[in-house]
C-alpha positions as CSV (number, residue, x, y, z in Angstrom):
1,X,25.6,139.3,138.7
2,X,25.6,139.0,142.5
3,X,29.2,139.8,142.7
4,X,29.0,142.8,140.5
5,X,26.0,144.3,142.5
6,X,28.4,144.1,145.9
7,X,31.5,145.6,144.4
8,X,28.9,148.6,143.2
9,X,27.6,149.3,146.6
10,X,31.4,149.0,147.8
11,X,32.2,151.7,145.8
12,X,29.9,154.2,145.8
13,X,30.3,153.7,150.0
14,X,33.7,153.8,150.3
15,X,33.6,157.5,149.5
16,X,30.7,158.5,152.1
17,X,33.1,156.2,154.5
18,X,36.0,158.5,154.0
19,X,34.4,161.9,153.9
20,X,33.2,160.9,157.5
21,X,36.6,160.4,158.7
22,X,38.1,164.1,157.1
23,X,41.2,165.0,159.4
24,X,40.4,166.9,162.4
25,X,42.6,169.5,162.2
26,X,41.5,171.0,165.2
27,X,43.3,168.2,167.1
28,X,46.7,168.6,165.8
29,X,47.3,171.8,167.0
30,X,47.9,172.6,170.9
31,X,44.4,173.7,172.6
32,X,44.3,177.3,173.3
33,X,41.6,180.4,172.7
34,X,42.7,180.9,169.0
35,X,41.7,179.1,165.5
36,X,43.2,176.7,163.7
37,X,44.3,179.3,161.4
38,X,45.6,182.1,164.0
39,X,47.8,179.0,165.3
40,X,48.7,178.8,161.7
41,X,49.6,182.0,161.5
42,X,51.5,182.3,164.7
43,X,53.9,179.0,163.5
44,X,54.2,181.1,159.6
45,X,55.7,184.4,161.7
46,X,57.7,182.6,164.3
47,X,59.8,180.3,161.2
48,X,59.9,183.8,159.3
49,X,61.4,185.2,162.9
50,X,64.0,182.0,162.4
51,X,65.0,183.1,159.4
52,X,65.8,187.0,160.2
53,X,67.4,186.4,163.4
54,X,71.2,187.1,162.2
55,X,69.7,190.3,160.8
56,X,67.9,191.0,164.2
57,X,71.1,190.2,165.8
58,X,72.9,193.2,164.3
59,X,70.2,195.6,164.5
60,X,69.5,195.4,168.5
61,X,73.0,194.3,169.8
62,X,76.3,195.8,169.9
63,X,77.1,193.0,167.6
64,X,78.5,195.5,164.6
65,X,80.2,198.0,166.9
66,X,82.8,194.9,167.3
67,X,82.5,193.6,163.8
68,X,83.5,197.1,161.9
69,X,86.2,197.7,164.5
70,X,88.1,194.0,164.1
71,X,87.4,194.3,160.3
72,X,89.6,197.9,160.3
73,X,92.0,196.0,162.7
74,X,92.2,193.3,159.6
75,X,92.8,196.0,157.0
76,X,95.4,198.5,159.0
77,X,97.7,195.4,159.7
78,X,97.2,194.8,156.0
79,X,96.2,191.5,155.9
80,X,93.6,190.8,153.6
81,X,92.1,187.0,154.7
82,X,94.3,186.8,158.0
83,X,92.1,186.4,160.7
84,X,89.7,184.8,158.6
85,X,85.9,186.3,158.3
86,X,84.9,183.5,160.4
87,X,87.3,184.0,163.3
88,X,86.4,187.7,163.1
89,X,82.7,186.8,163.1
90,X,82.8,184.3,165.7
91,X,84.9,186.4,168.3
92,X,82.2,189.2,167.4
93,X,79.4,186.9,168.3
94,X,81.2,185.6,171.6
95,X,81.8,189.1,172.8
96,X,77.7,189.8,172.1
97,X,76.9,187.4,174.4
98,X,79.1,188.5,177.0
99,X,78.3,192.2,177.1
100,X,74.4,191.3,176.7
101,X,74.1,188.1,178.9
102,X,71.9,190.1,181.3
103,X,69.8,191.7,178.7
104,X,69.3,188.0,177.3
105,X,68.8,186.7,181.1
106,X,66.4,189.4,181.5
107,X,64.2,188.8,178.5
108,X,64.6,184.8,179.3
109,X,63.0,185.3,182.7
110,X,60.0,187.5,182.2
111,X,59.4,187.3,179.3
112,X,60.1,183.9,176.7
113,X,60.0,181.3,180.1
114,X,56.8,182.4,181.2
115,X,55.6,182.3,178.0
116,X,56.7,179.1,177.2
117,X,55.0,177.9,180.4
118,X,51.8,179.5,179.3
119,X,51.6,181.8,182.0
120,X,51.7,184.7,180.5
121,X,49.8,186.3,177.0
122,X,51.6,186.9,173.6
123,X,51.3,190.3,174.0
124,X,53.1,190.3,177.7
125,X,55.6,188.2,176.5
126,X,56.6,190.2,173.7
127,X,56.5,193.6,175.9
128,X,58.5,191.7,178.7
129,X,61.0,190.3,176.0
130,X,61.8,193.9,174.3
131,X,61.7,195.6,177.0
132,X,65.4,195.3,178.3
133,X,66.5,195.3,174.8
134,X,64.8,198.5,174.2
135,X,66.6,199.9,177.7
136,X,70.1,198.5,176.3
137,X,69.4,200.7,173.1
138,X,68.2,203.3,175.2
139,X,71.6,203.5,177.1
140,X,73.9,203.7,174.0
141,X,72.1,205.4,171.1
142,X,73.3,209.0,170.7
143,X,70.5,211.4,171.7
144,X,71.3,213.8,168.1
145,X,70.7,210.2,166.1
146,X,67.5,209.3,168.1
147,X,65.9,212.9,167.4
148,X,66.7,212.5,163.7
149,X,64.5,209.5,163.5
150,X,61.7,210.6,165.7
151,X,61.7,214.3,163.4
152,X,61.6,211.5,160.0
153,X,58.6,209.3,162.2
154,X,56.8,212.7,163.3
155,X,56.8,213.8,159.1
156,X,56.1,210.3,158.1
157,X,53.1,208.9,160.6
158,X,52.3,212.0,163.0
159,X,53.6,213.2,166.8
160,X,53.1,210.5,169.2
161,X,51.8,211.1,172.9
162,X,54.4,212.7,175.4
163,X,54.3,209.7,177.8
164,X,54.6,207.3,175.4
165,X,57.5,205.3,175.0
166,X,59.8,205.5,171.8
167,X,58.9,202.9,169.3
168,X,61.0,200.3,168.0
169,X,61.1,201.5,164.2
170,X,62.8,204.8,165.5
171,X,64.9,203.4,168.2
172,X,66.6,200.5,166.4
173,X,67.5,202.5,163.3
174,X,68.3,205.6,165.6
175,X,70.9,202.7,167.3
176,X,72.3,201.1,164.5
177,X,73.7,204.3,163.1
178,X,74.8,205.5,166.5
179,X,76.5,201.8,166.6
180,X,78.4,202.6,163.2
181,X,79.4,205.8,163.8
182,X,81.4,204.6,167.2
183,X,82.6,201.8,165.3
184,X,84.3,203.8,163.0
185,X,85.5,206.4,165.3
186,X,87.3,203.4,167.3
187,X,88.5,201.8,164.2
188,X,90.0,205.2,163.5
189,X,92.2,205.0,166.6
190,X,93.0,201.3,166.2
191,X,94.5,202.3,162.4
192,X,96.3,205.3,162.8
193,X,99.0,203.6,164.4
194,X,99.8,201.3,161.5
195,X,99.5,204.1,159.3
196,X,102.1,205.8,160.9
197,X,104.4,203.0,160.6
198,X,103.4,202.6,156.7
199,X,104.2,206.8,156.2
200,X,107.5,205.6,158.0
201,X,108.6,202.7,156.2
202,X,107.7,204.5,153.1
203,X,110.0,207.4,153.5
204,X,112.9,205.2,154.1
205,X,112.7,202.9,151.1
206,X,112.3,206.5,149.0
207,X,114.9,207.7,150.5
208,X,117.2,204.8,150.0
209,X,116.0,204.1,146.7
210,X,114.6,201.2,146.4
211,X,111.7,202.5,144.2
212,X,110.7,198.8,142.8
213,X,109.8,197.6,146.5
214,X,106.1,198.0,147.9
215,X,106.2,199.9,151.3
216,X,103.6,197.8,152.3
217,X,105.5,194.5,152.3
218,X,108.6,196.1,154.8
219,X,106.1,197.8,157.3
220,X,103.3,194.3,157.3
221,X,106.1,192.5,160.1
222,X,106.3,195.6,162.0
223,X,103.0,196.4,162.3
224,X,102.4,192.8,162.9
225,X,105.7,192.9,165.5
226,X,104.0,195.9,166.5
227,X,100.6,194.8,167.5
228,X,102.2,191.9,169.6
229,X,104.3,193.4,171.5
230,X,101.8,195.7,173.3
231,X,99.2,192.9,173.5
232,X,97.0,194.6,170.8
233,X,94.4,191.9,171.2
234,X,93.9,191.6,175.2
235,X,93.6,195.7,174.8
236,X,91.2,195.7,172.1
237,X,88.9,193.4,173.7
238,X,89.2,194.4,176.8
239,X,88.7,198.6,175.2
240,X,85.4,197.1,173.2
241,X,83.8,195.4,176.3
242,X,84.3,198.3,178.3
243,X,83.1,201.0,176.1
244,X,79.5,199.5,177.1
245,X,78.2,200.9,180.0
């Protein structure tokens, strides 16, 4: 009887014991002015930040300019998987970071360094860290493109102050379609050769009459012949680079 008294106390304690000792979740997040679920919130935006930043990539870079004009390259030699999409992507991406290594060193030193040394405020950080991305759009949208998207925000949410700087949702769209236009008119240039060489190739298997024989598959080693021969890739590079100011 004795035994079975203890193990009932036991019991109906071991509950009260464990409510007492609820996690402190308080203590597992770094100290700071904000609530456990503002930090909670901050951690939910920056992983969903993570997650978009291929697609952030190509809106506020020149990160498509080079893609579109290496893919027309691709299809005016008439290769179809030769350079692979990875090659393609990855020279892309390497030439990114070297035209906007100082817009990246910029935004590194004022504004996500101090920030990460808690020196400066969210909101400082995030002005300091757009700002020279917002100047490097600045300097390459087309003007005609950036007053088509500040008419569409003016019908859509209102006229915004005269000294006020141009916001994000009309710059980056303004930019990206500035960015494809000059993509294709460069990947215009780069093709016209080759097409050229296809409209020759293709009158002189008519007129020797070999009917059955793609054009295509005599002009692909001259293009190809073509393309080496004037260093086609140390001029396209070097053209793409430089057509940033």
């Amino acid at each position: 009887m004795r035994r079975v008294v203890l193990l009932s106390l036991f019991l109906v304690l071991i509950p009260g014991v464990a409510m007492a000792q609820a996690l402190n979740f308080e203590g597992l997040l770094p100290a700071g002015e904000q609530t456990v679920t503002g930090r909670m919130v901050q951690i939910i935006l920056m992983i969903t930040m993570l997650s978009v930043a291929p697609g952030l990539l190509m809106m506020v870079t020149c990160f498509t300019r080079f893609v579109i004009v290496l893919s027309l390259l691709r299809t005016g030699l008439g290769l179809q998987t030769t350079p692979a999409n990875m090659i393609l992507v990855s020279l892309a991406l390497f030439m990114t970071f070297y035209v906007m290594a100082p817009t990246f060193d910029r935004a590194w030193q004022n504004g996500l360094k101090p920030f990460a040394e808690n020196k400066i405020t969210e909101e400082e950080a995030y002005v300091q860290i757009t700002q020279p991305l917002r100047e490097f759009m600045r300097a390459n949208v087309r003007p005609k493109d950036l007053e088509l998207f500040e008419d569409l925000a003016q019908e859509r949410f209102g006229a915004r102050p005269a000294d006020a700087e141009v916001e994000l949702r009309v710059l980056i769209p303004a930019f990206m379609i500035s960015e494809l236009r000059r993509g294709f008119e460069m990947g215009f240039l780069v093709v016209l050769p080759f097409l050229v060489i296809d409209l020759i190739v293709a009158t002189l298997t008519m007129s020797m009459g070999m009917m059955m024989l793609p054009p295509t598959v005599m002009s692909l080693p001259f293009k190809v012949l073509f393309f080496v021969l004037i260093d086609g890739w140390n001029l396209l590079i070097g053209g793409l680079v430089r057509s940033f100011p």
